[in-house]
C-alpha positions as CSV (number, residue, x, y, z in Angstrom):
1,X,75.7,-52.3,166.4
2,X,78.2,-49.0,166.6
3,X,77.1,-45.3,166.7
4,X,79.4,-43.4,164.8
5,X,80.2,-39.6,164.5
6,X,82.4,-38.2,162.1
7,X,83.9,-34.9,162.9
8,X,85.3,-32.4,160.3
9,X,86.6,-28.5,160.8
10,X,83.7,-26.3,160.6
11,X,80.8,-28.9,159.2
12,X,78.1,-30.4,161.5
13,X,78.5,-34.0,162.9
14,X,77.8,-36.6,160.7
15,X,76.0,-39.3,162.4
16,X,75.9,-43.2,161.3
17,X,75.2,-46.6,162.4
18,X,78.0,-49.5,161.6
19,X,76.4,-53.3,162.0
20,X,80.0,-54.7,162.6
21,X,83.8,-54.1,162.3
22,X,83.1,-54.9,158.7
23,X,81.2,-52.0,158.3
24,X,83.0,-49.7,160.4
25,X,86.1,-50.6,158.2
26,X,84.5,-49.6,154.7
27,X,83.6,-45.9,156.4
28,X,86.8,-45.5,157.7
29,X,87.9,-46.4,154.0
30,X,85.6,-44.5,152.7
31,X,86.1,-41.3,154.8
32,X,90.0,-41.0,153.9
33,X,89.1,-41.4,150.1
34,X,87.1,-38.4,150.6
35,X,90.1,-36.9,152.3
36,X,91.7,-37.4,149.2
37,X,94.3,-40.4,150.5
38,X,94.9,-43.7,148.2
39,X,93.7,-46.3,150.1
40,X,96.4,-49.4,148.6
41,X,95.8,-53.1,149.1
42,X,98.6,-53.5,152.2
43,X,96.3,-50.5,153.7
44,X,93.0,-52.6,153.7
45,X,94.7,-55.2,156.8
46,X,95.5,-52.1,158.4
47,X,91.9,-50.7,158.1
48,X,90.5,-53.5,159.2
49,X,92.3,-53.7,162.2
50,X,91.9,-50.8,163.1
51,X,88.1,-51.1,163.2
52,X,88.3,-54.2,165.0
53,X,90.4,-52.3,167.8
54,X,87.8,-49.6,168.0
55,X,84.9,-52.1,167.8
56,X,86.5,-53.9,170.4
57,X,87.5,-50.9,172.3
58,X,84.3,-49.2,172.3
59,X,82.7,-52.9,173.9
60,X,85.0,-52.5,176.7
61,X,85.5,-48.7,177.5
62,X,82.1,-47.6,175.8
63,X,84.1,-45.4,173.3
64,X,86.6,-45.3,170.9
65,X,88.0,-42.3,168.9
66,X,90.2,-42.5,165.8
67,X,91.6,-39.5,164.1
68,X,92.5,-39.5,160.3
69,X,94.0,-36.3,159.2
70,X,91.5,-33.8,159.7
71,X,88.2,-36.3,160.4
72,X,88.2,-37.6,163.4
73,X,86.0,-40.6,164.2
74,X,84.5,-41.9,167.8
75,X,82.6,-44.9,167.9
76,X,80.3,-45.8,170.6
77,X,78.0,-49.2,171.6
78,X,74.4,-48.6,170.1
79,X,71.9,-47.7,172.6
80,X,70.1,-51.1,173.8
81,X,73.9,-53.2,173.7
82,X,75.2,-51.0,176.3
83,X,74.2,-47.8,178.6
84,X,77.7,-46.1,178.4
């Protein structure tokens, strides 16, 4: 389990919870959607890799930020899987 906050100029955090790298790879999807991007099928390997990176990153380091235009993303071990 991942905490996640998104980040956006001049809105309050939005706060979620991502199971897997799955999961964190449909909200980073889904985020630059909202941002207005086309998300094409060569983009979805990228996506996914880079949400196993941060997943993977956040394990190790106990964080993980990703920056998509003007979101940016930080990803973090759920409380209980980690203390950092």
């Amino acid at each position: 389990m991942y905490r996640i906050a998104i980040v956006r100029k001049n809105q309050p955090v939005d706060r979620r919870a991502s199971a897997g790298e799955a999961e964190l790879s449909i909200i980073v999807r889904d985020l630059l959607r909202t941002e207005g991007r086309t998300i094409t099928d060569g983009d979805e390997a990228i996506l996914a890799r880079m949400a196993s990176d941060a997943c993977r990153m956040a394990d190790a380091d106990g964080f993980a930020a990703l920056e998509l235009g003007d979101v940016s993303l930080t990803v973090r071990p759920k409380v209980g899987t980690s203390d950092r």
